[in-house]
N, C-alpha and C positions, 0 to 999 in steps of 0.2 A: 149422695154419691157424686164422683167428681170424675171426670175422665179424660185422657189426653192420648187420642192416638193418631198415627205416623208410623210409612212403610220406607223404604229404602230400598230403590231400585237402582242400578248404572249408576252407583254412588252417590246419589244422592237423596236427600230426605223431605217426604211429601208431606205434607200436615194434612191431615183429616178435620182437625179440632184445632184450634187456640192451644199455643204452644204456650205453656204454665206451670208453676215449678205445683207437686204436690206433695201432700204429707204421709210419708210411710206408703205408698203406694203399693197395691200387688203389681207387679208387673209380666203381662201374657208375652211371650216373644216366640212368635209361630216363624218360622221360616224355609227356603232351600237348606237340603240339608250341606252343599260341600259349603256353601255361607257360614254355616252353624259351623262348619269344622275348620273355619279361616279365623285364626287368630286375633289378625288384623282388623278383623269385620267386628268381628266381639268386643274387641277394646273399641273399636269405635262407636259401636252401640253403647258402651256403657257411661260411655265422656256424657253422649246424648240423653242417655238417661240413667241419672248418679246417683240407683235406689240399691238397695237392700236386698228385696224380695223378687228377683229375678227367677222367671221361669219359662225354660228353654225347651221347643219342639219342632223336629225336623217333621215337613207335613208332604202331601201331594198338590199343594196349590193351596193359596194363602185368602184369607176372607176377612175382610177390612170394609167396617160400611157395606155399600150395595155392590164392591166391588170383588172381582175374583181375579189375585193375582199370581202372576208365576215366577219363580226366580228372584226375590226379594226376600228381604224379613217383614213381618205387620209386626208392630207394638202397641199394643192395649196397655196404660198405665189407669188403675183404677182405684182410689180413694174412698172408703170406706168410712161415714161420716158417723153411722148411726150401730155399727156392726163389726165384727171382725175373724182375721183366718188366721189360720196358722196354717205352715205347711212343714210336709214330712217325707223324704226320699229316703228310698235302698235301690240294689242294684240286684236285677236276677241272677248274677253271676255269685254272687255275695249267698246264693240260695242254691247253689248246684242245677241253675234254671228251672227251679222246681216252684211255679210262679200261684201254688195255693201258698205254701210257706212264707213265700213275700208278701201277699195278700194281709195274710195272720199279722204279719211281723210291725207291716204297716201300719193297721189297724190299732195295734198295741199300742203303738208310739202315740198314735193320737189323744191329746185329752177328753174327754167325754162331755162333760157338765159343759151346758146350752150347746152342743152341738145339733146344729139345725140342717148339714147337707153336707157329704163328701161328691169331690171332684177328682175325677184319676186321669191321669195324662200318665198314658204307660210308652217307652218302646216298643216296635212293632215287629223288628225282627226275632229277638227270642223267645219273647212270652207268648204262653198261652191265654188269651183274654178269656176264655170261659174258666179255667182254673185260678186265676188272680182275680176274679170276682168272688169267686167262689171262699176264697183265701181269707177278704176284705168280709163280705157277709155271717164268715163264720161263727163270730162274737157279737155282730152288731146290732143298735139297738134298733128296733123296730118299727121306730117312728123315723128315723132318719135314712133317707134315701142318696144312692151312688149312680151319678150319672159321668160322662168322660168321652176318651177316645183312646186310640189306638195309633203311636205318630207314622208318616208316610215318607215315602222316599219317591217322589213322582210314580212313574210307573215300573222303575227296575227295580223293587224289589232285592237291594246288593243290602244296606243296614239301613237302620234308624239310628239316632240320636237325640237323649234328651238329658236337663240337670235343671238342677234349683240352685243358683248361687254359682257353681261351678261353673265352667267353660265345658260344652255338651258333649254326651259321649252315650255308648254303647250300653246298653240293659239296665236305663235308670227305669225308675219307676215314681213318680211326684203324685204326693196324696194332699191334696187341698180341703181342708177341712172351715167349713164359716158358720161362725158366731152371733148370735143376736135375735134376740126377741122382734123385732121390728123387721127382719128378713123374711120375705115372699119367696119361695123359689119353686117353681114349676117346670114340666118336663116333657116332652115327648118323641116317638121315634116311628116315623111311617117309612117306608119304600115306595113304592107305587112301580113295582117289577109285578110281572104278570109269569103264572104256572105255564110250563105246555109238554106235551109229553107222555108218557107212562110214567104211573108213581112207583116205584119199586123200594125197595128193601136192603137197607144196610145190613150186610150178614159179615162183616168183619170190620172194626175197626180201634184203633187203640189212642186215647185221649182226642185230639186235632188232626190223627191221620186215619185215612178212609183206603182200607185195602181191597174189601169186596162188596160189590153191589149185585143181590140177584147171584150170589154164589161165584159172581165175575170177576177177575179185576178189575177194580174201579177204573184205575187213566185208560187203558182200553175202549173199555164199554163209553168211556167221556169223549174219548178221540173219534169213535166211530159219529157220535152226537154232532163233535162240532166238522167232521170231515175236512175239506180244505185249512180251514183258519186251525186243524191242530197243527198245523205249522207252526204257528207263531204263539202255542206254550210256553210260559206257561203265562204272559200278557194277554192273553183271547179269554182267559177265563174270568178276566174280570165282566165282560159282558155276557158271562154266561153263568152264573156264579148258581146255589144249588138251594133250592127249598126245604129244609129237615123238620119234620115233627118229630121230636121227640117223646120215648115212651112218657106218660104219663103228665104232661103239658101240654093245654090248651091250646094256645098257638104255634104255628111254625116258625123257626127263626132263618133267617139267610144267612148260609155261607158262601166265602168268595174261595177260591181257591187260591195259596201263597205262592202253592212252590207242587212242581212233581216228580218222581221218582222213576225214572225207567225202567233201570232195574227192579225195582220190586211190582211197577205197575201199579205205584200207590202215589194220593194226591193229599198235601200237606195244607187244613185246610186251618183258616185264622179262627176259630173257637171248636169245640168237642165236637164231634156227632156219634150219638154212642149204636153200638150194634142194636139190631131192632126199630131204628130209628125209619121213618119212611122219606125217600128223597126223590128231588123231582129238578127236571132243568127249570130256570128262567129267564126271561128276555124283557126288555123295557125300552119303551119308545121317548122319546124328550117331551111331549105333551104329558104322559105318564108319569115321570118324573119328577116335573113341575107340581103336576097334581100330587104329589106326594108330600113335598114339600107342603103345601100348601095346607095340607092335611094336619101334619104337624105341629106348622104353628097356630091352626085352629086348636087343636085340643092342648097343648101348652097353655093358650091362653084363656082354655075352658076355665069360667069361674073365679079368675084370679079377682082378689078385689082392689087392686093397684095396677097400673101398666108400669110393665118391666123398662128398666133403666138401665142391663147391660142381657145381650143375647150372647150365647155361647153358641157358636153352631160346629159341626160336626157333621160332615158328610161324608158319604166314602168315595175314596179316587172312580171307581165303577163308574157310580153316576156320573162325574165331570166326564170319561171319556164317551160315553153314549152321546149328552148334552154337547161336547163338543165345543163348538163359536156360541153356543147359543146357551154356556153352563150359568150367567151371570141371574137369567132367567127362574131358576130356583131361589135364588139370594132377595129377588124381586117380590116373590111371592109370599115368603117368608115377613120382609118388611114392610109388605104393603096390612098383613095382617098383626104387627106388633108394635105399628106406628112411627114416624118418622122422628120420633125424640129419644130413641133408646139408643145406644152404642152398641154395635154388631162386629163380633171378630170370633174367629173361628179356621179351622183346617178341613183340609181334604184329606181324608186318613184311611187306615189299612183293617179299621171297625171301630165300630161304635158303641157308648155302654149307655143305656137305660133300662128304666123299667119297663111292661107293657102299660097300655091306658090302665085304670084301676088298680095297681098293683105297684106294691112298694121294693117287688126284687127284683134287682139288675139282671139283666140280660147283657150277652153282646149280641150284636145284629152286623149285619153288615148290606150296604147297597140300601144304605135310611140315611134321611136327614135326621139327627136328631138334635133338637132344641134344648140348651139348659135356660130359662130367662130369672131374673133377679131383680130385684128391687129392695129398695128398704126405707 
């Protein structure tokens, strides 16, 4: 595996790596999203790098190396010496934003025989990530695992934007599929947000929207929680985002809250939480954080028998606002456990897709680092 990457800030182009021309390259291109919607900016990126396999996502803060940047594009161009992907894009609009259908549809597209790992890079504004996993698993096969994200738009929450090939736009959805007997690829996804509170009971809610908690209205009963800061709904909910168990699985997963509704006094949250479901606030300190990270790429790297040569990371915007000045700090801890020879690029996004530890089906989570690492 060969790699070349460089971010573009104030117009200009930083190199990470030895600038190099490579062969068939996939190429990751994480950015600001009004960048991603500058013409200008695209064609310039693409003089810069004149591949093929272009794939575009608007994020919440850009992760290049140990660094965490904002207002830029990062480009990861990656060469594939031993192995290979194919990729595959729809748009949820293409689906009457009915984003299990898009899942299925994706799925379809992709070839099967040596398929070793799907990667989903979806939009954040209209899809539901727990139903477009849901969509992608429906057919698949059993040994092969889907891990991804969810792209960002810093903290306003207005669109995402993503494409493969195309110049980026509104409700794509990018299915990366890789190839190869000789691929290693490992995964994981911790938080390190802490419970606090009464556990109560979802007694209404319908896909990703949460109308009654405790027979209540949910944004109510959430506004009396955060009292002052619900001023500043529906942005405050990222540090306060919700712990759900659902019926009949083992673990809880976090939800962040998107968007909320006044009028109906309902909170529009980025994966399912079905009625029945038990839910709880949560809160997270930046020492907590880090420790989660940390956490992460300990079990990513449980047992692999090769060290990874490209990190995927994936965290969600949540965390960088808690972290703050001090967000580079997870990036740190990440790489100090996956070693200083691997190439590290990744976003800050609106959720995250992996499996739990031992278990091969995808989840979304949100307020986790979670790790894809690769090698071959």
């Amino acid at each position: 595996m060969k790699t070349v990457q460089a971010y573009k800030k104030d117009n200009t182009w930083v190199y990470l790596t030895d600038k190099k021309a490579l062969n068939n390259p996939l190429v990751l291109v994480f950015g600001n999203r009004f960048l991603l919607e500058n013409s200008i900016v695209i064609d310039d990126l693409r003089k810069e790098f004149p591949y093929e396999h272009l794939v575009f996502g608007s994020t919440s803060g850009e992760i290049a190396d140990k660094n965490v940047i904002e207002n830029s594009i990062a480009v990861t161009a990656i060469e594939f010496e031993k192995s290979s992907f194919i990729i595959k894009r729809d748009n949820i609009l293409s689906h009457n934003k009915n984003a299990f259908e898009l899942g299925k549809s994706l799925y379809e597209q992709m070839p099967k025989e040596n398929l070793k790992h799907l990667f989903v890079l979806s939009e954040g504004s209209f899809v539901n990530g727990s139903s477009l996993i849901a969509g992608l698993e429906d057919n698949v096969f059993k040994n092969v695992c889907i891990t991804g994200g969810m792209c960002g738009d810093d903290a306003r929450f207005v669109k995402t934007v993503a494409s493969y090939k195309e110049n980026p736009k509104e409700g794509e959805v990018i299915l990366i599929g890789f190839y190869g007997e000789s691929l290693e690829i490992t995964f994981a996804s911790v938080g390190g947000w802490q419970s606090f509170g009464p556990e109560r009971v979802i007694t209404k809610s319908e896909g990703n929207t949460l109308y009654e908690i405790d027979g209540k209205p949910a944004l109510s009963l959430y506004k009396k929680y955060l009292g002052d800061k619900a001023e500043e709904l529906p942005q405050a909910s990222l540090l306060y985002p919700l712990n759900v168990t659902i019926p009949g699985k083992k673990a809880p997963v976090v939800r962040t809250i998107l968007n909320i509704d006044n009028n109906t006094q309902s909170m529009i949250l980025a994966g399912d939480a079905p009625e029945e479901s038990l839910v709880q606030l949560m809160m997270a300190t930046v020492d907590g954080i880090a420790d989660g990270a940390n956490k992460a790429a300990l079990y990513a790297m449980h047992n692999r028998k090769t060290m990874p040569q490209l990190a995927l990371l994936i965290s969600c915007v949540g965390r960088k606002l808690v972290m703050n000045q001090r967000v580079e700090e997870e990036i740190e801890q990440v790489k100090e456990m996956i070693g200083d020879t691997t190439t590290i690029t990744g976003f800050y996004s609106y959720g995250e897709m992996a499996p739990f530890v031992n278990s091969n089906f995808c989840e979304l989570h949100n307020q986790t680092m979670t790790l894809t690492l690769i090698s071959e």
